[in-house]
Each structure stands twice: as structure tokens, then as C-alpha cells.
N, C-alpha and C positions, 0 to 999 in steps of 0.2 A: 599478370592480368589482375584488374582490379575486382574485389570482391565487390556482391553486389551488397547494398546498405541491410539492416535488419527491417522485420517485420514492419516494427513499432514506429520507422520513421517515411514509411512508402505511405502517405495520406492519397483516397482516392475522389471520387469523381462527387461533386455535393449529391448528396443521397435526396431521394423522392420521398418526402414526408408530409404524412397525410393524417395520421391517428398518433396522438400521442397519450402512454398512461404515466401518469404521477404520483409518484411513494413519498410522504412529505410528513415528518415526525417535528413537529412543533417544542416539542421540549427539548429538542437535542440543541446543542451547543449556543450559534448564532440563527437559529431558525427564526423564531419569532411567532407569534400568535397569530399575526395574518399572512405568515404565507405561502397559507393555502388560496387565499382571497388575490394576492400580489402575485401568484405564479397563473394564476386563470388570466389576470387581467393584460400579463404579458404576453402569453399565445393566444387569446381572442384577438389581439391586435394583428399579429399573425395568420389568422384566418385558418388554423390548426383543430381539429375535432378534439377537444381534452378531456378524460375521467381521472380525476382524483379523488388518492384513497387517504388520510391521516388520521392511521391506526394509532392506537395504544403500542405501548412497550411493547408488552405479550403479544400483540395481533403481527409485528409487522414481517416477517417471517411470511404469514400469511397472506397477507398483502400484495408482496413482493413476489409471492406465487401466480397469484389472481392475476395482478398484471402481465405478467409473462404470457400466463395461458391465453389471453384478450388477444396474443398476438398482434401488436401496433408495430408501428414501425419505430416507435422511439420509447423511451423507459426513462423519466428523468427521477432522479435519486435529491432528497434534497434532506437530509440525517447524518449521523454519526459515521465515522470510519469501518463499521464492523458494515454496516445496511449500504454502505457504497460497494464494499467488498462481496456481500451475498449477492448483490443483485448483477452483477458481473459475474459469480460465477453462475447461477441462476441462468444469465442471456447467454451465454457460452459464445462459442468463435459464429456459431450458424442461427441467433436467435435474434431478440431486436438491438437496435444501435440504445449504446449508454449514455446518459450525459449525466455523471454522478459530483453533482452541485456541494460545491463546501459547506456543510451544516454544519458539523461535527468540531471540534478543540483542533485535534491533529491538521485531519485532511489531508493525507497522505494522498490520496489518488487524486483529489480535486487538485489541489496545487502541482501534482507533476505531471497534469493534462492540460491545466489551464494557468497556470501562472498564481497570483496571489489576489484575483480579481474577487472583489464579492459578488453573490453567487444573481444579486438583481442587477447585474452589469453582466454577469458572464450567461445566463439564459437566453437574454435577447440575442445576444452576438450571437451567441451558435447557429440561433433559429434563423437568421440572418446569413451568415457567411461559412457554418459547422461545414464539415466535412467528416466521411466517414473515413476514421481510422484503423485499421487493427491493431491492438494492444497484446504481445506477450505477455508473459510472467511466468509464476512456478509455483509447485504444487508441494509441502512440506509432511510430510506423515497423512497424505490424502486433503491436505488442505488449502486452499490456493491462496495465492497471495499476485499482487500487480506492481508493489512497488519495492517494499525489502521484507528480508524476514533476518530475526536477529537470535538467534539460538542462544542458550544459557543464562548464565545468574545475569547476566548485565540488563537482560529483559525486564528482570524483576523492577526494573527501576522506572519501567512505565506505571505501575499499580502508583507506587511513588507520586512521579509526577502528575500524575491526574488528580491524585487526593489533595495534591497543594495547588493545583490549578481551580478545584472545585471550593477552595477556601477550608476542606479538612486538615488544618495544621497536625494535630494529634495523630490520626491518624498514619498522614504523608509519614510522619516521623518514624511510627512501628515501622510500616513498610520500608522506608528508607535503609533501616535499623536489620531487619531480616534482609535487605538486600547485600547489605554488608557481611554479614552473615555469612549467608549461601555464596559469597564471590569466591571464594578461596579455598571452596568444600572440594575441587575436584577440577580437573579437565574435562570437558570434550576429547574422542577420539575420532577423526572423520577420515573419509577415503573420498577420491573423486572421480568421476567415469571412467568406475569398473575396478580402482585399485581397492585396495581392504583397507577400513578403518583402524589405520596404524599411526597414523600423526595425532597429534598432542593440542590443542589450542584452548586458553580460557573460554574465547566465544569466537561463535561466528557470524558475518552477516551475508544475508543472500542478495545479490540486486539485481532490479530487472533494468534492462536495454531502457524501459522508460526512462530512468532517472542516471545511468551510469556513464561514465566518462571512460572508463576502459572499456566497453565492450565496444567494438569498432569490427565491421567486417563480419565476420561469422557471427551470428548471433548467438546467444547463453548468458546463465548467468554468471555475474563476477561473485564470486566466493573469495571473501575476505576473511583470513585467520588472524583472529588477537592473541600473538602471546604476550600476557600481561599476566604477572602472578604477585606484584607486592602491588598497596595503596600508590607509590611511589609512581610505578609504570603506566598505573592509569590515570595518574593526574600529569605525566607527559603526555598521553595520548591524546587524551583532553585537550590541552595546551595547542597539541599540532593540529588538533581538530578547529579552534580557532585561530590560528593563526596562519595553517599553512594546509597543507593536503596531507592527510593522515593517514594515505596512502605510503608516504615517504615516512613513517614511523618505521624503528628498526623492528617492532614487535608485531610488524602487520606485513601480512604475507597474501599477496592479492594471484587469484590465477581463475582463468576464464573455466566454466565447466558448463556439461549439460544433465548432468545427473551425479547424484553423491549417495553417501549414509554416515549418518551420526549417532554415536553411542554415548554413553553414561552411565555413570552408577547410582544415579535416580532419578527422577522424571525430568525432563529437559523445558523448560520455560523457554516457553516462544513469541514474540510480538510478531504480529503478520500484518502488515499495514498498517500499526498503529493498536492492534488487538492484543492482548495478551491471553495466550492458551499454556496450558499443562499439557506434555506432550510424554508418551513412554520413553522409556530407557533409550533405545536403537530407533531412529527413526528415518525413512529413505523419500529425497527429495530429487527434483528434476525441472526441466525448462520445460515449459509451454509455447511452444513459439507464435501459439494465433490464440490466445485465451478470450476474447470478446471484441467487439466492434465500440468504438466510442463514437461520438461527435464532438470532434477537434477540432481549433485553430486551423486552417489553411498550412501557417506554420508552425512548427512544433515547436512549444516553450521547454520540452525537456532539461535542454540545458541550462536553464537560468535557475531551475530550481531542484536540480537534480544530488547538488551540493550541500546544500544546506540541510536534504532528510537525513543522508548519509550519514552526515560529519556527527549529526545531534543524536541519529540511537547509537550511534559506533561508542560517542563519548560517554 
């Protein structure tokens, strides 16, 4: 008998939308200074009741509360990957439909709901053709995440990357320097729904049914083990990461789960959609199988770009 599909890929019936609130951080990545001005003037044409809020740094936290509480039927997100992230977990499985817009460098959750559309092509479509979907994911030392989470030193290398993408050369470089560092201080030890953390791996990554190609049938996440312990290992994984499915590395060890826990012998660095957090020693993760409601494509783009997050925090 055939399992039935996961959460993340049953889109349902177009949703009844009437009040929408807008969280919109102009300074973040591709946002833009107008728009706040270019997102009114696309739902006026929609005929949509709109309040927008664009807060400060420090405010949006706040913000993204207020909205909430206003109770609309829609939340659209147009900022960074951490304010995509709050604001999903914020609307949770029973609260308003998401549509969290690529503002942000990464855009982790934007691009593996929407494809690689920018964000004044992808608003109108929704408001047009969206669907509501439920979106899984997973929760890592009380923190949720929708698309991967990448435990250990190899994380450090988001701080990295962001400092050479923001034009901090110097910077990128310390960090780069400290990541190198910390790769080789130590294992991970993890365990998976219910055994004890007795296996061994440089790092892990978590993925959700959004973006994964093994998760098929029973839903969970895929928990991918890196064993990689010389430069040597992880400039093949690298390599297979572009070249071929880095899955098929002999130092990656892929198996479906719904719950884990991961230890160390010092704080565990975590990216969680793009975010990088300091996490304690031991910390206990699990699936979410109905994390929040989006406004989807009709059809799921999952797999066009579910590859490509993968392969690049794995490498």
C-alpha cells in the first residue's frame, strides 16, 4: 500500500483573503528603499485591506508581534532570513497564512517555497494564484527551523561567508581562519529516535520534507552525518557537492528520523535557515510535521531548489 505524500507537499483549497499585515525591513539585503511604497501599490491593485509596518533593526521582533496579534488572514515577510524564520514560527500551524518574500542574502525559506523569483514578481502571483500550504520542519535545542539546520564547526563558516558577501574582506578572513580552527577540535556525538548518542560525525545536517529528496513517504527529517576529519575529506565532499549528489560521498551517512540529540564538548554552532546561533553542549532536536501555513505556488517548486541549499551549507 502506498504511503500517503508528507505534509509540505498536500497544497489546499485557495484560501479567502481579506486583511493583510506587512513586516518590511528596507535595509535588509535586496529590499529597497521603496518597498514599502511598491508592496501597497501591488495589493491595492488587489483590492486587499493592507497595514504596513517598517521597523528598525531593534523594533522588528516587535513588529512581527503586532502583526500577529492584528489577526489578518495573511503575514507577508519581506527582510532577512532570521525575520522570515520568526515570523513562521510566531504564525505557527493555527495562526495566519505566510508569504515570507526574499529580502534577505540567503533566503533560504523564500527560494524553497518559491523558486528564485524576485520578491515584486513573486507577491503579485500569490495574491493571484497562492494557495495555502502547510509547511513542516524542526525544532533544534527549542529553536525552529523550515528548511536545514547544520550543527557544528562547518556552520562557522556562515559568519564567513556573509562578511565576504557584505564586502568585509578582513574580517571574512579572521572568521574564515577561526573556522578552520574549530573544524578538527572534536566530534559530534548523536543518537536518533530514542538510541543514545554514541555515533561519531564532524557535523550534521537536518533537512526538512521542504527542500529534501530522500524524504519520500513517511514524513521526517533527513539527518545527514559528515564523517570528514582531514582538509583533504572535505575538499572531496565539496567536489561531490558540485559535481554530483553528496549524498553518494563515502563520509555521508544519510537516514530518515523524527527526533535526535547531539552532544559536544563545547558549544555547538548552529545555522538554522541561514542564521547562525551558539547552541549548548547536548542539545535535542525533532520534526514538526505542520510548523505554519504558507501561500504557495499551486505547484510545489520544492524540488528545483531543494539541491542547491543542501549541497552549499553541507560543503
Amino acid at each position: 500500500m502506498t504511503s500517503p505524500p508528507p505534509p509540505t507537499t498536500t497544497p489546499r483549497a485557495r484560501p479567502a483573503i481579506r486583511r493583510i499585515q506587512a513586516v518590511i525591513n528596507p535595509a535588509s539585503g535586496s529590499v529597497g528603499p521603496d518597498a514599502a511604497e511598491a508592496v501597497s501599490e501591488i495589493v491595492s491593485r488587489h483590492g486587499y485591506d493592507l497595514t504596513i509596518a517598517a521597523p528598525g533593526l531593534d523594533e522588528i521582533t516587535g513588529a512581527l508581534q503586532a502583526a500577529v496579534a492584528a489577526d489578518p488572514d495573511l503575514i507577508v515577510v519581506l527582510a532577512g532570513d532570521g525575520t522570515a524564520r520568526l515570523a513562521a514560527a510566531l504564525c505557527g500551524p493555527d495562526g495566519p497564512l505566510v508569504a515570507p518574500l526574499a529580502g534577505g542574502t540567503l533566503n533560504m525559506l523564500p527560494h524553497a517555497i518559491y523558486g528564485k523569483l524576485p520578491w515584486r514578481e513573486t507577491l503579485p502571483a500569490m495574491l493571484e494564484t497562492g494557495v495555502e500550504r502547510p509547511v513542516s520542519g524542526g525544532r533544534v535545542g527549542g529553536h525552529p527551523f523550515y528548511v536545514a539546520a547544520i550543527l557544528g564547526s562547518p556552520a562557522l563558516w556562515a559568519q564567513a561567508r556573509e562578511s565576504a558577501r557584505a564586502g568585509h574582506l578582513r574580517e571574512a578572513w579572521l572568521r574564515a581562519r577561526y573556522a578552520i580552527r574549530r573544524a578538527f577540535e572534536g566530534d559530534l556525538r548523536y543518537g536518533l529516535d530514542g538510541a543514545a548518542a554514541a555515533r561519531s560525525t564532524q557535523a550534521m545536517a537536518l533537512i526538512t520534507p521542504l527542500i529534501s529528496r530522500a524524504v519520500q513517504g513517511e514524513p521526517g527529517l533527513e539527518a545527514a552525518a559528515f564523517g570528514v576529519h582531514s582538509a583533504a575529506e572535505i575538499a572531496r565532499l565539496a567536489l561531490n557537492g558540485l559535481i554530483s549528489d553528496w549524498r553518494l560521498d563515502p563520509g555521508v551517512t544519510v537516514q530518515l528520523c523524527r527526533r535526535g540529540s547531539v552532544g559536544a564538548r563545547q558549544s555547538i554552532p548552529v545555522v538554522l535557515d541561514g542564521e547562525l546561533q551558539h547552541l549548548p553542549k547536548t542539545v535535542e532536536f525533532e520534526f514538526l510535521p505542520k510548523a505554519f501555513r504558507a501561500l504557495a505556488p499551486p505547484a510545489a517548486l520544492s524540488a528545483n531548489f531543494g539541491e542547491p541549499i543542501a549541497a552549499e551549507s553541507a560543503a
